[in-house]
C-alpha positions, 0 to 999 in steps of 0.5 A: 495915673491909670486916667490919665493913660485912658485919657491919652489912648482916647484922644489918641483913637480920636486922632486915628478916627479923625485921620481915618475919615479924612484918608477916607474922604480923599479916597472917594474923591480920588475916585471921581477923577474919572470921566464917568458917561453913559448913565440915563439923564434928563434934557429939561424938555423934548427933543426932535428925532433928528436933533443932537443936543447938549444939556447944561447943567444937567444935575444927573451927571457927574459933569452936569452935562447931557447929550442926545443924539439921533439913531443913525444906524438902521439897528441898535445892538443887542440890549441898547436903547435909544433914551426918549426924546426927553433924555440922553447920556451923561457926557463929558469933554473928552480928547480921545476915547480913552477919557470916556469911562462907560458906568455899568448901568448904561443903555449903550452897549458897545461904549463911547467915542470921542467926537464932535457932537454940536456945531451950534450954540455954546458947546460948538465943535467941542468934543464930547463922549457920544455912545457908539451904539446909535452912530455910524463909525468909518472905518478908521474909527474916528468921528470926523471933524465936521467942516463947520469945525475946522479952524482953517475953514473962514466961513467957520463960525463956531466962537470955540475954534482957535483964532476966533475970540477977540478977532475982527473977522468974528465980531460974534466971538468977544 
């Protein structure tokens, strides 16, 4: 009788063990719900100083997306740093700067916005995390929509924009 107690407490901690891991498994993914930005990733090549580009996949983020933009303000912060024209920072999509979650480890200091970074190519006038530390911000503290983004302007071309796939006037957007 005394085996098979033993027996039934093993597979009993078994069970927990097997339970506890799992809980622990879901947890940690739980944690990566979060839009973590800002950390230092790789752009596959060189960039010009006044480009602004956005790196897909890029295996050092989170959301396999790195952008670069240009420095347009006169002076960084005190302890940012612009990345070298072969990196950027981890971004993601975002709709407001509250989906933009600054890591510890990052150059830029002041945290991120949310805000249009490209009119061109795939990633068009969608919004992403850009680092406020190297942009000039108006006044309201919003990045304004560029023309080239604005789905009432005909003359937009970008495919992202409402309206624009499957429709004649933009046989570039199927």
């Amino acid at each position: 009788m005394m085996s098979n107690t033993a027996s039934y407490s093993s597979r009993v901690n078994r069970r927990l063990s097997l339970f506890s891991l799992v809980m622990l498994a879901v947890a940690a993914l739980a944690g990566c719900e979060d839009n973590p930005v800002g950390r230092v990733c790789d752009l596959g090549g060189s960039t010009e100083a006044t480009q602004r580009v956005v790196a897909s996949p890029s295996l050092d983020c989170v959301s396999r997306q790195c952008l670069r933009v240009p420095q347009e303000v006169v002076k960084l912060p005190e302890g940012s740093r612009l990345p070298p024209p072969t990196q950027g920072l981890c971004t993601n999509e975002c709709a407001g700067d509250d989906d933009c979650d600054r890591v510890p480890e990052s150059p830029c200091k002041t945290g991120f916005t949310c805000g249009i970074a490209v009119t061109v190519g795939p990633f068009c006038c969608k919004k992403f995390c850009i680092c406020k530390d190297y942009i000039v911000i108006p006044e309201s503290g919003v990045v304004p929509t560029p023309e080239a983004c604005k789905a009432t302007n005909p003359d937009a071309a970008c495919c992202n924009l409402e309206g624009r796939r499957g429709n004649a006037m933009y046989p570039n957007c199927k």
